[in-house]
C-alpha positions in Angstrom: 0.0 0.0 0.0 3.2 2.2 1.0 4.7 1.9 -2.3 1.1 2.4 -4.5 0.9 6.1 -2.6 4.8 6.6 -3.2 4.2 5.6 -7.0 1.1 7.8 -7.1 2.9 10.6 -5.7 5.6 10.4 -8.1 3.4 10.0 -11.3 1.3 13.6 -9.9 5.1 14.9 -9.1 5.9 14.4 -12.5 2.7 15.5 -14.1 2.8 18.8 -12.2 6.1 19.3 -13.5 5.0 18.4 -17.1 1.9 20.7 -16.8 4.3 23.9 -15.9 6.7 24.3 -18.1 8.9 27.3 -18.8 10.1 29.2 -22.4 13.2 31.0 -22.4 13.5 33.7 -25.6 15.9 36.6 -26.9 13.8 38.8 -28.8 16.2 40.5 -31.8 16.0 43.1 -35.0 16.0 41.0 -37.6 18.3 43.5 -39.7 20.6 44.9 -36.9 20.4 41.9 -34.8 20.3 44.1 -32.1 18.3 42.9 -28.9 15.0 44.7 -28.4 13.6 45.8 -25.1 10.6 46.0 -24.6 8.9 43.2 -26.4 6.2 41.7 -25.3 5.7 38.2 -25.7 2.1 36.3 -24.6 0.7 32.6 -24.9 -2.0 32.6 -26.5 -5.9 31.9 -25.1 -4.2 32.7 -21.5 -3.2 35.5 -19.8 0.7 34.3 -19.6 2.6 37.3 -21.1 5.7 39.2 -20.0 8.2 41.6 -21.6 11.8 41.4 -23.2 14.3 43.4 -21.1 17.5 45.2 -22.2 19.4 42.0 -23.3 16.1 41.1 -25.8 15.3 38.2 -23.2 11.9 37.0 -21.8 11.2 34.5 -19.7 7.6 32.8 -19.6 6.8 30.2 -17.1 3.6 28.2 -15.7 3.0 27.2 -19.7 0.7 24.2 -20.0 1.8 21.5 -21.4 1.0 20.3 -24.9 0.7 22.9 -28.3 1.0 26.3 -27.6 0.9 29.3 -29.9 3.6 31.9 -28.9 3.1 35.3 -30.0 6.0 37.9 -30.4 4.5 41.4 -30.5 6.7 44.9 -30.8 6.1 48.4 -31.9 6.9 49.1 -35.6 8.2 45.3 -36.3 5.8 42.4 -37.6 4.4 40.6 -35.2 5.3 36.4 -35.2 4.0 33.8 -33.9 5.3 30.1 -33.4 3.7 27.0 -32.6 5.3 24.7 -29.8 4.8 21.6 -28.3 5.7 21.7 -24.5 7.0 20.4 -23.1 10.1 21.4 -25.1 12.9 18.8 -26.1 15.6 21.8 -26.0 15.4 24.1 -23.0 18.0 26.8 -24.0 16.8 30.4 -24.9 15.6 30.8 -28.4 16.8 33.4 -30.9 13.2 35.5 -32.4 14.3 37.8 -35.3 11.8 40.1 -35.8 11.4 41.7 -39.2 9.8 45.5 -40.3 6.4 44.7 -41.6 5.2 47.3 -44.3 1.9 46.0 -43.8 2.0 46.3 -40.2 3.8 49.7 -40.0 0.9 51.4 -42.1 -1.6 50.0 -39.7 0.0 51.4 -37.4 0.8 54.8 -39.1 -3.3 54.4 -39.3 -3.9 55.5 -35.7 -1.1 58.1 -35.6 -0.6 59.8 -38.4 -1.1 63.3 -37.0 -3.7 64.7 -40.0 -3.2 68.7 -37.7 -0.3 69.4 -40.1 -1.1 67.9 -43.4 1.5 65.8 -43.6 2.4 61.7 -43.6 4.3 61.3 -41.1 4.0 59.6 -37.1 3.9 61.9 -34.3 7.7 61.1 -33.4 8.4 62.4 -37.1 7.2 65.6 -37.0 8.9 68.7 -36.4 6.0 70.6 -34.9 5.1 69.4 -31.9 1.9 67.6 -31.5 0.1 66.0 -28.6 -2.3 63.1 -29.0 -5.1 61.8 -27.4 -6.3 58.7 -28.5 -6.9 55.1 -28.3 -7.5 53.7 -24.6 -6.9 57.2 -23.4 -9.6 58.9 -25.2 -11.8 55.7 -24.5 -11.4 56.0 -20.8 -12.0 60.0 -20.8 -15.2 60.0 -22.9 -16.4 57.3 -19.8 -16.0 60.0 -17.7 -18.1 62.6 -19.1 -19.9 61.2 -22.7 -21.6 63.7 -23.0 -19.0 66.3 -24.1 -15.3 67.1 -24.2 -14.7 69.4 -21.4 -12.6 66.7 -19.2 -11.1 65.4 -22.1 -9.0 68.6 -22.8 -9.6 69.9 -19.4 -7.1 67.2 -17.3 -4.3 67.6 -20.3 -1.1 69.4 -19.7 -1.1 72.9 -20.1 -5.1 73.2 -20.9 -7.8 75.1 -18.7 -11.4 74.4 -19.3 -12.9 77.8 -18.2 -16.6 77.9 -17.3 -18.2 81.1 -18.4 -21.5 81.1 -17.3 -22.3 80.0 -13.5 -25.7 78.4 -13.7 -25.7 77.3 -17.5 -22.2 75.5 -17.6 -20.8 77.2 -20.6 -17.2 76.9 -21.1 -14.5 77.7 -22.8 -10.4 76.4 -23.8 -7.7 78.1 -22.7 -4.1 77.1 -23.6 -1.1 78.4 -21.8 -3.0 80.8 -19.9 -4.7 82.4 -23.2 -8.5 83.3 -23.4 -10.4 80.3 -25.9 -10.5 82.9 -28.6 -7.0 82.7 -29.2 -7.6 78.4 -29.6 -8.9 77.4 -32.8 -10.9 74.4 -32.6 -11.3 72.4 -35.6 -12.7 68.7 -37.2 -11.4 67.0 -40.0 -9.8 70.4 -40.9 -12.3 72.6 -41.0 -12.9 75.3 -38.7 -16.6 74.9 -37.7 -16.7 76.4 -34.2 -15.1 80.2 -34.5 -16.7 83.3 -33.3 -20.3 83.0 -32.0 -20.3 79.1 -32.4 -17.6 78.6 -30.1 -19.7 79.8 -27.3 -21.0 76.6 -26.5 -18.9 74.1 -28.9 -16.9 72.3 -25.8 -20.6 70.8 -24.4 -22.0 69.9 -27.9 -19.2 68.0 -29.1 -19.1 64.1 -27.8 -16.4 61.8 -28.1 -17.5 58.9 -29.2 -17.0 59.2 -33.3 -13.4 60.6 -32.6 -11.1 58.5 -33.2 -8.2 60.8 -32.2 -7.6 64.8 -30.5 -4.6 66.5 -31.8 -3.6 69.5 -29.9 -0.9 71.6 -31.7 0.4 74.7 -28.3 1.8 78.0 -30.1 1.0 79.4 -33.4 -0.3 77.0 -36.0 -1.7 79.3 -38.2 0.5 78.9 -41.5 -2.1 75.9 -42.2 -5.2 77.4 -41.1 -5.0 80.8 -41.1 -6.6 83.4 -38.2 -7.5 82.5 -34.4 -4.1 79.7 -33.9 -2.9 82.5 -31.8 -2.7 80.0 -28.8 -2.8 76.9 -30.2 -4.9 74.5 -32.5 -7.5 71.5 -31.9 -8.3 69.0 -34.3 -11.2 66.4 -34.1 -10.7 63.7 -36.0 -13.7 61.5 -37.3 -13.6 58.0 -37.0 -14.2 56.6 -41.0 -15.3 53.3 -42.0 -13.3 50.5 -42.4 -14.0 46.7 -43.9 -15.1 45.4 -40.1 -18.3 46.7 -39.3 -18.3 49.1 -36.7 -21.3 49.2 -34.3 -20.8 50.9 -30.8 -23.5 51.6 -28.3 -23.0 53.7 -25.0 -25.6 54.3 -22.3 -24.4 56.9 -19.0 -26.7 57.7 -16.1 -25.5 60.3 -13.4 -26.2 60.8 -9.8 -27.5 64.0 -10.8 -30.2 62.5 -13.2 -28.1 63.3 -16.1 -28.6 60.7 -19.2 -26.5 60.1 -22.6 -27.0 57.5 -24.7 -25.7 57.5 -28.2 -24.5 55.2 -30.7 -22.3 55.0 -34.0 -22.2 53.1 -36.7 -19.1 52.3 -39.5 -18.7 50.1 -42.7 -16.8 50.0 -45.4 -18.3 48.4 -48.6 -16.9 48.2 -52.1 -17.3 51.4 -53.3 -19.2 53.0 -50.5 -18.5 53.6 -47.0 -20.5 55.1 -44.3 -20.4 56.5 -40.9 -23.3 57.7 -38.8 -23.1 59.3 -35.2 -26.4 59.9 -32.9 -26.9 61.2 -30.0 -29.5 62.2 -26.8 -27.9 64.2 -24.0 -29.9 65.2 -20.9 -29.5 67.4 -18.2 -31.3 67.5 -15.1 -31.5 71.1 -12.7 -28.8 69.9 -10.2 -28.1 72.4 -6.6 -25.3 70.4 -4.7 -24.6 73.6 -2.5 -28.5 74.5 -1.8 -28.0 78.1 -3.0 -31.0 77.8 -5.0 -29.2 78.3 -7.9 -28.6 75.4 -10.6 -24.5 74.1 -10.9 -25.4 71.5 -13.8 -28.8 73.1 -15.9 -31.8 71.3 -17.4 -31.1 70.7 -21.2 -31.9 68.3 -23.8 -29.5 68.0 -26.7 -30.0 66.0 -29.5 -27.0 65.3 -32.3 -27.0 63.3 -35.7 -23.9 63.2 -37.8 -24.2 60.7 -41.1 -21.2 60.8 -43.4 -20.9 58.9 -46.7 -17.9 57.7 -48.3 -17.5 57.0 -52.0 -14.4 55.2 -52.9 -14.6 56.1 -57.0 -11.3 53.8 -57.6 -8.0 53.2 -55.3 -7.1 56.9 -56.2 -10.5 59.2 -55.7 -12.7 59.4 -52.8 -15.6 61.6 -52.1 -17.2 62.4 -48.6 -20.1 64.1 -47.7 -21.3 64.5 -43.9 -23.5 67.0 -42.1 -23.6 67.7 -38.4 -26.6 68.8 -36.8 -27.3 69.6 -32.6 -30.5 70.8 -31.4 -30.2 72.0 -28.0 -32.3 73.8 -25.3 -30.4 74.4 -22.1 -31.8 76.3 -18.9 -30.1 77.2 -15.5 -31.0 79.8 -13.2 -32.8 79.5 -10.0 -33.7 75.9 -8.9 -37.7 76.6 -8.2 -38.0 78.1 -11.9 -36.1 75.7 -14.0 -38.2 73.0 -11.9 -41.5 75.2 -13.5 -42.2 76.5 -10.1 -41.5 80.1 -10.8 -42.7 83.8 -9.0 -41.8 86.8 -8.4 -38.7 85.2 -5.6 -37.9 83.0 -8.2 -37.7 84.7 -11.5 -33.9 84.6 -12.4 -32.8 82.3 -15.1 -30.7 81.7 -18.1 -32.2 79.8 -21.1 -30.0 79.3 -24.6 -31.4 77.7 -27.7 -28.9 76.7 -29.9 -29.3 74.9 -33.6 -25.4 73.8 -35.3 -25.8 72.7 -38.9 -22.9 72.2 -41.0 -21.7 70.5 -44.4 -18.5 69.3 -45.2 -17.2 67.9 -48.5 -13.9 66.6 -49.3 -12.6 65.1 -52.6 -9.5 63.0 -52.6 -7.2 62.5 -55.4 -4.2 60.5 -55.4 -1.5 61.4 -58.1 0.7 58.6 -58.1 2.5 56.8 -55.7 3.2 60.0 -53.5 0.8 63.2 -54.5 -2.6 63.8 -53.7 -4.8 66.8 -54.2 -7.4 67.3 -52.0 -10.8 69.8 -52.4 -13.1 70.5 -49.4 -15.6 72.8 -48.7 -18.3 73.4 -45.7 -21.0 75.4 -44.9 -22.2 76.4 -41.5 -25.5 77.4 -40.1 -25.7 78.4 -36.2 -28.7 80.0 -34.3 -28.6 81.1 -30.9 -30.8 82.9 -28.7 -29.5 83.8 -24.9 -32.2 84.5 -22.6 -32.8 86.3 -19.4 -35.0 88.0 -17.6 -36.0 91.0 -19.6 -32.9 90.6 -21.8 -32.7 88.7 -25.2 -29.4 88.2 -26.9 -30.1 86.0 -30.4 -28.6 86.0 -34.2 -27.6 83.5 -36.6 -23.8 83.0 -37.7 -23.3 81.6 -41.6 -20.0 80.9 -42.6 -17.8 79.0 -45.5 -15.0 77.3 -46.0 -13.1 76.6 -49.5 -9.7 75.3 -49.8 -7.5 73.4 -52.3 -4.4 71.8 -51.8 -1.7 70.0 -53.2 1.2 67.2 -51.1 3.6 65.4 -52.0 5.5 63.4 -49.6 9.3 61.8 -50.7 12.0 60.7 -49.1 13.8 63.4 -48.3 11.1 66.3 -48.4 7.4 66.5 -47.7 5.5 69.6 -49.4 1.9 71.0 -49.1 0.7 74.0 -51.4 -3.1 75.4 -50.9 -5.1 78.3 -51.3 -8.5 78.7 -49.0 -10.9 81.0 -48.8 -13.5 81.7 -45.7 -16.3 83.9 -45.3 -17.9 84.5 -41.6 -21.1 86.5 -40.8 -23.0 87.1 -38.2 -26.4 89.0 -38.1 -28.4 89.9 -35.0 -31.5 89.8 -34.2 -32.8 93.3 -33.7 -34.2 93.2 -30.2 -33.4 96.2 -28.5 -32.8 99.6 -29.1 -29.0 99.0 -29.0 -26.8 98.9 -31.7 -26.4 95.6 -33.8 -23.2 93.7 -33.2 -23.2 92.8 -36.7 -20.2 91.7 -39.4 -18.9 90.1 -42.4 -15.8 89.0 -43.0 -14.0 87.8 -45.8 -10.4 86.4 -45.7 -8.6 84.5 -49.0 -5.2 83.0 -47.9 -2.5 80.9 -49.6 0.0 78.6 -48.2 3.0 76.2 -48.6 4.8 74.0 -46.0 7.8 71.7 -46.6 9.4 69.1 -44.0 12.7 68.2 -44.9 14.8 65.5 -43.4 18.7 67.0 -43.9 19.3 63.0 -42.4 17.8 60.5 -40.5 18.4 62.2 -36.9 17.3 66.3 -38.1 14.7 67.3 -39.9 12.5 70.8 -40.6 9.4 72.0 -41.0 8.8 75.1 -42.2 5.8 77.4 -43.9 4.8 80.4 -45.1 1.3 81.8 -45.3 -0.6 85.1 -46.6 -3.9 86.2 -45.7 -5.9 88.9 -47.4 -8.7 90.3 -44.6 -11.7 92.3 -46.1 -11.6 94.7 -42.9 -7.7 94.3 -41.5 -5.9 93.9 -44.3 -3.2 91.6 -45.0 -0.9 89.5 -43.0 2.6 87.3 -43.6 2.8 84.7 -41.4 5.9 82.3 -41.3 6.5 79.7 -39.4 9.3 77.1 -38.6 10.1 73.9 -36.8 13.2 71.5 -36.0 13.5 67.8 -34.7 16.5 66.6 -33.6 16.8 62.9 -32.6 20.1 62.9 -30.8 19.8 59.6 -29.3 17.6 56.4 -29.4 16.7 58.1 -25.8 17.4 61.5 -26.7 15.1 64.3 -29.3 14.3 68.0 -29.0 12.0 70.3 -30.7 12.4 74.3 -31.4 9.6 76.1 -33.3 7.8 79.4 -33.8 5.5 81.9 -36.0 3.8 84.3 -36.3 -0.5 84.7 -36.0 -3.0 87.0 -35.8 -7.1 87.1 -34.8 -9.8 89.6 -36.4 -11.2 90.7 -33.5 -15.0 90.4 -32.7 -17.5 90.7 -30.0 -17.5 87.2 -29.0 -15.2 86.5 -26.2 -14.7 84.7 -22.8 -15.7 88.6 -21.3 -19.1 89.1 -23.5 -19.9 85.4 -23.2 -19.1 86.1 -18.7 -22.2 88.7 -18.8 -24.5 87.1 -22.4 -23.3 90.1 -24.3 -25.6 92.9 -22.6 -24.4 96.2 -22.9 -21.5 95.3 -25.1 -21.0 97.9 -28.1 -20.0 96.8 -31.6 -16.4 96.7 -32.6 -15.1 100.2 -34.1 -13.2 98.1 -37.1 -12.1 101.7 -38.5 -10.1 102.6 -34.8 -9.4 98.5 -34.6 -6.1 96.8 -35.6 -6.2 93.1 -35.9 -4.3 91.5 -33.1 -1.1 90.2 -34.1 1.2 87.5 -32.0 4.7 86.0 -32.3 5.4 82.6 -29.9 8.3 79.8 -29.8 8.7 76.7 -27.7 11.0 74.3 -26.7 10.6 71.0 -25.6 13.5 67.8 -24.9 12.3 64.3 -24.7 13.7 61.5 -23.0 12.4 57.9 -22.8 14.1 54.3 -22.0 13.3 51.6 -20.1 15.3 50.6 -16.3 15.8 47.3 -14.6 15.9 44.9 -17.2 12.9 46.4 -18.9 10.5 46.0 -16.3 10.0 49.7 -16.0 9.3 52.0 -18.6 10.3 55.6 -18.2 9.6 58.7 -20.4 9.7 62.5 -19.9 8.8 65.9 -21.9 9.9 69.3 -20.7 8.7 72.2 -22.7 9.5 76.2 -22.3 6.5 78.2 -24.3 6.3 81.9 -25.0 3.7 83.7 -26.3 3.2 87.7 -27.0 0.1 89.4 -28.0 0.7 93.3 -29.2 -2.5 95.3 -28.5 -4.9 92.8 -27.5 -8.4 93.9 -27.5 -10.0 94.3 -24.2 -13.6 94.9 -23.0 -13.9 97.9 -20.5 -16.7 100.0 -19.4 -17.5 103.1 -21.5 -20.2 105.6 -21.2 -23.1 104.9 -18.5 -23.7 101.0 -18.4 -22.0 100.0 -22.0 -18.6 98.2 -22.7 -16.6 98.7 -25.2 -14.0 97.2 -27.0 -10.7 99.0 -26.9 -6.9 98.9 -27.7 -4.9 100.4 -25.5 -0.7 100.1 -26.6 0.6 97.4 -24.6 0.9 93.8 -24.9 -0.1 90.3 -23.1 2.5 88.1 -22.6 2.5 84.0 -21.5 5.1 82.1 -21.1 6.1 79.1 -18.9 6.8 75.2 -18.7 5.0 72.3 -18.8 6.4 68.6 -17.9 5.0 65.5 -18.9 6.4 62.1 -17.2 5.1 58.6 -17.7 6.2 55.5 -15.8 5.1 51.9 -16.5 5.7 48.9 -15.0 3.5 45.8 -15.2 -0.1 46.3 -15.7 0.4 50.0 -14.2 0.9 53.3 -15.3 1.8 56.6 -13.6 0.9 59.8 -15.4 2.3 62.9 -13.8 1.9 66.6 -15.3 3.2 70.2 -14.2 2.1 73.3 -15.7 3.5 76.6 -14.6 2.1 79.6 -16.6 3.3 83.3 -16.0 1.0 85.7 -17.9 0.6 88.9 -17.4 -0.9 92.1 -19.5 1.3 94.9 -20.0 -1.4 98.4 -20.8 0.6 101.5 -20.8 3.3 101.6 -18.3 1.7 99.6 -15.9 1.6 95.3 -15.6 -1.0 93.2 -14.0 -1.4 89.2 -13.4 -3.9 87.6 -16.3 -6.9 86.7 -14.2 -8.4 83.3 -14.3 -5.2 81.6 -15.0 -3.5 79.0 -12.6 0.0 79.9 -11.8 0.5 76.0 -10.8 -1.0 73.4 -11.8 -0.4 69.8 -11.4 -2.3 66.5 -13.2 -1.6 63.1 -11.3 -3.1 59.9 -12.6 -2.8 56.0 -12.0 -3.9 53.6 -14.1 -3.9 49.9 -13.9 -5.1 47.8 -16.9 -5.0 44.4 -18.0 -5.2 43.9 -21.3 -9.1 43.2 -22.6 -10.7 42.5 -18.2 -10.2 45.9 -16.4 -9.1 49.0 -16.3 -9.1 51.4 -12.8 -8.2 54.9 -12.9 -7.3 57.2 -10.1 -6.8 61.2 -11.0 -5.5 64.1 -8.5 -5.6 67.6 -10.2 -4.3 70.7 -8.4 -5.2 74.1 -9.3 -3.1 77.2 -7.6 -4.8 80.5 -6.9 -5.9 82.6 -9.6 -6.4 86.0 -9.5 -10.2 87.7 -10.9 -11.6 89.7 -12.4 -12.6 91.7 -9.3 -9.0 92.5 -8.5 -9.7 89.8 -5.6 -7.6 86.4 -5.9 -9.3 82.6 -5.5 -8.2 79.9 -3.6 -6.4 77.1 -4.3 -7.8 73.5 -4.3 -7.4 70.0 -5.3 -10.1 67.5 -7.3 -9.7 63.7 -7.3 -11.6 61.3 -9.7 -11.7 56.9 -9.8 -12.8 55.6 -12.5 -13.7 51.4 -13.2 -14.8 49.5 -16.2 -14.7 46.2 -16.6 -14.2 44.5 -20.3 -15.8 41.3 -21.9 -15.2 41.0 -25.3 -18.1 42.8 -27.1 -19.6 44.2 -23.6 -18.1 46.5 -20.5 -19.2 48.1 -17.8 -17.9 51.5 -16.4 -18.4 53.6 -13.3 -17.0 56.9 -13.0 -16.4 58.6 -9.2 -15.8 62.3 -10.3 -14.7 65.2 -7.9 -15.2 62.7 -5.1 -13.5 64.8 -2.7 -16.6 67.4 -3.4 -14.7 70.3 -4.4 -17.0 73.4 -5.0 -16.6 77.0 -5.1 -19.8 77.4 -3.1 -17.4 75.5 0.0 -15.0 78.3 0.5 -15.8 81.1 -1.9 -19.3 82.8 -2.9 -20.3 82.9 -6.6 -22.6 85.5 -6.5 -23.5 88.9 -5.1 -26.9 91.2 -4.3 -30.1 88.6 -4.8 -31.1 85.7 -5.8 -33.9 87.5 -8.4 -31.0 89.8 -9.4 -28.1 87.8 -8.8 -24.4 89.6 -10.6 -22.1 86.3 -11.0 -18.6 86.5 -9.7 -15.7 84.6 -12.2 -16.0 80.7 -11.9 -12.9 79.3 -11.4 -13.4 76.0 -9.6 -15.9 73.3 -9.6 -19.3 74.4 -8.9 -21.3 70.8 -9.6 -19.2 68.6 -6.5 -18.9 64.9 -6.2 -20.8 63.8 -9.4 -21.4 59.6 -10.0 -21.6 58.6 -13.2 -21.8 55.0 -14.7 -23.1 52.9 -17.8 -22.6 50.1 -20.4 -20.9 49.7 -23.9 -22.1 47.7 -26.2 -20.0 46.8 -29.8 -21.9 44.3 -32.3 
């Protein structure tokens, strides 16, 4: 009996040992035969996977015994895969040569080729510098608020989200420090939300058709003309692709907010077509019981269909239209509610309809030249109401361009002319003057890149703009990459921009445009900037590439000469002014990124001096964080889970009534939890309940007549949100 357990023993001793078996590999450039860090090599159908380290070698253990598929995966190489039976006769480490794919590499030049600068070429190929939000990051933002686009911008690097309205949430970007009219926010490459259609673009824009953010910091107006004073924001469009892309998102809040939209993608023979829908709603939310709303009552409703036609491998044509009809309404609690008297009169109601066209013919002229024609056509309507007050018009505006590239080995090029009209006419509804204009602007361009080798390269461009009402205006611009190092690059650039001024700014926007006078274009210059930056990157990977390690440092600098400024004029009007001065911005931001594992460590540090310089005196910009620090944690693995933990600081800022804020922190944890065509996501936002209403007031006199102090920190609190995705 002794000797049957002993033998049984054994025979489980060995079959253990059979059943966990361990592969041993040195993971090396097929052409250089170089070892690669970094590569990640996984078992197939479990979750066995681990990572190369500096020597190219990874080891896998606990593999199961019988045929196992291997897969070698790593960035910009093709990925392999063997098939082995295990347990293995030879136990030594095996030599993997991985090869460049062309296939693979333009798949993966698919998701980021940065389209913000016309060009070819991956974002570590550009001169300009361009930041990136895509993939799992913009996936995991748009959980947190799907509604809009606010957080996505708002908890990047160097970017303010600045609410102009307290009770109906309108907001606004600001880069560096600079007010959102210096931004130019864009999709697909047109300019579709500019002068009054900005006003409430950041909360009618939802992420879920984007497939990517690119967010260009400095002048960028060689390629797109006026308003790139600050910086430039492109939205890129999902498009349709052979796999059938069908995506479903439903969101409920703790503050009996709902969002539930879907979108749909497919890419047939010689059609293609993408369609985005949306319903967004907004319940009347008072966290602070102020009788006053933080989040308003609104109902938004979006449809964007697109159709593709692919004429041959060389033309396409697309055609898409965006439509939003909204109706948003914050103001006292009892009113929005319907319960509304004489102590509760005060609200703020917008009614907003965005309709625009865009059309875009592509034409490929041999291996390496396209020409492209687009055009769109935009149609906004607003109305701003309050009690006894009504601000409305309607805001038409075009957009023609035609362009030439060519990308070669050694130089890239892009030649284009454009031309844009914008008008706005108001609705006469008061005796005061009509804040109307129509402007015309035709503009030319060219950009090269050129690669002087493999480790420098330049990007420079020259643009002209003819202005119906300012004139013209040269604007160069210039950028160079130098990739010292495998570790090592560095970026210099700078141009020149300048912004037609109109009515519709952060100020008018603060107070719905009462009072505000037209512009005087013949006593009005156009305002006219110049801006550089530099930024060094460093990135490698420590402890036998375990730990992954990468860090950007940038200096900016920005100057505006005579900005335009709203001040009080005669009895209760403002008026727009230029006073001789200038408004300067400059600072840093850093950018650091660890990884080890299934984790990853996401730390940011903005510091942004800015300061307006009006005759010989110099005050701080208000509504501008001097400090400002983005912390977040993520731990994912791969297709179960992903958990999220965000810390954002915010240092004082000084307003607008000469007064200063106080500082404070906001925290956020986020969840979701992945099955293959199914997840489920819960959002913990501002749990630490940061509001202004805690340690500063946001209002003076009374609640029927209430005058609104700046908003400079959370008003809404600790918000839940959480919801399902569906893909079919």
């Amino acid at each position: 009996m002794k000797r049957t357990i002993v033998l049984l023993v054994i025979l489980l001793c060995t079959a253990v040992t059979y059943a966990q078996n361990t592969y041993k590999a040195i993971i090396k450039d097929a052409k250089t035969n170089q070892p690669l860090a970094g590569a990640t090599v996984k078992v197939l159908g479990t979750t066995l996977k681990a990572n190369s380290d500096r020597t190219g070698t990874v080891t896998l253990t606990g593999i199961p015994s019988g045929k196992q598929v291997i897969q070698y995966i790593y960035a910009g190489f093709q990925t392999e895969t063997d098939t082995l039976d295990f347990p293995l006769a030879e136990t030594t480490a095996v030599i993997v040569l991985l090869e460049t794919a062309e296939e693979e590499e333009d798949e993966e030049l698919e998701e980021v080729v940065i389209s913000a600068t016309r060009s070819s070429r991956t974002i570590e190929n550009i001169p300009t510098r361009v930041e990136v939000i895509a993939g799992e990051e913009l996936d995991e933002k748009g959980n947190m608020k799907p509604g809009d686009i606010r957080m996505l911008l708002a908890e990047s690097t160097g970017i303010q989200t600045q609410q102009t309205s307290a009770t109906s949430g309108n907001s606004a970007i600001r880069i560096q420090g600079l007010d959102g009219k210096y931004t130019q926010i864009i999709r697909d490459g047109f300019p579709l939300y500019s002068g009054f259609s900005g006003g409430l673009g950041l909360l009618q824009i939802a992420p879920l058709d984007l497939q990517q953010v690119e967010v260009i910091k400095g002048s960028s107006s060689t390629l797109y003309g006026a308003g790139a004073i600050a910086g430039l924001v492109n939205l890129v469009s999902k498009k349709p692709t052979e796999e059938r892309q069908l995506n479903f998102l439903l969101n409920g809040t703790s503050a009996l907010g709902f969002d539930a939209s879907s979108f749909y993608a497919q890419k047939f023979d010689k059609i293609g077509l993408t369609v985005y829908g949306a319903y967004n709603k907004g319940t009347a939310y008072d966290p602070s019981d102020i009788g006053l709303t933080a989040i308003p009552k609104f109902d938004r409703f979006t449809l964007n269909p697109k159709l593709y036609v692919y004429f041959n491998e060389a033309t396409t044509l697309s055609a898409g239209i965006n439509a939003t009809n909204e109706k948003r309404i914050g103001g006292d609690l009892e009113y929005v509610k319907g319960n509304g008297s004489t102590a509760h009169s005060y609200f703020e109601e917008n009614k907003t309809g965005r309709y625009s066209s865009q059309v875009e013919l592509d034409h490929k002229i041999g291996e390496n030249q396209k020409l492209t024609l687009r055009n769109s056509v935009s149609y906004y309507d607003r109305s701003i109401a309050l009690p006894n007050y009504l601000f409305s018009g309607v805001q038409v505006s075009t957009y023609s361009e035609a362009n030439y590239s060519r990308n070669g080995e050694k130089a890239d090029w892009v030649l284009g002319i454009n031309f844009l009209t914008d008008n706005f006419k108001e609705d006469q509804n008061s005796a005061t003057a009509l804040r109307n204009y129509n402007y015309n602007t035709l503009g030319a361009f060219a950009q090269n890149t050129w690669n002087f080798s493999e480790k420098f390269s330049v990007e420079s461009g020259i643009r002209g703009d003819y202005h119906n009402e300012y004139g013209f205006f040269f604007l160069p611009r210039v950028s160079g990459l130098w990739k010292i190092n495998e570790h090592f690059s560095t970026r210099l650039g700078g141009g020149l921009g300048y912004k037609a001024p109109t009515v519709f700014t952060e100020d008018a926007e603060r107070i719905q445009f009462r009072n505000v006078l037209p512009i005087d274009v013949a006593n009005t210059k156009a305002e006219r900037s110049y801006g550089a930056n530099y930024d060094v990157n460093y990135r490698t990977s420590l402890f036998d590439g375990n730990v992954g390690f990468s860090i950007n440092h940038m200096f900016f600098y920005t100057r505006i000469n005579n900005p335009i400024l709203l001040t009080a004029s005669t009895g209760s009007s403002l008026a727009y002014v230029q006073p001789s001065g200038n408004l300067d911005t400059k600072g840093m931001e850093t950018n650091a990124k660890v990884t080890y594992g299934d984790f990853k460590l996401f730390i940011g540090y903005t510091l942004a001096d800015v300061v307006q310089h009006t005759g010989g005196s110099s005050i701080v910009y208000p509504l501008v964080s001097r400090h400002r620090l983005n912390n977040v944690l993520m731990y994912e693995v791969e297709d179960q889970w992903k958990i999220g933990l965000e810390a954002y600081y915010f240092s004082k800022q000084k307003l607008n009534d000469g007064t200063t804020g106080k500082s404070y922190w906001t925290t956020g944890l986020m969840a979701e939890k992945l099955w293959e065509r199914f997840s489920i996501f819960i959002n913990f936002e501002n749990f630490s309940d940061t509001r202004q209403t805690k340690f500063d007031s946001i209002y003076t006199g009374s609640i029927t007549s209430p005058v609104f102090r700046d908003i400079y920190a959370p008003v809404d609190g600790f918000v839940v949100n959480g919801g399902v995705k569906f893909k079919l």
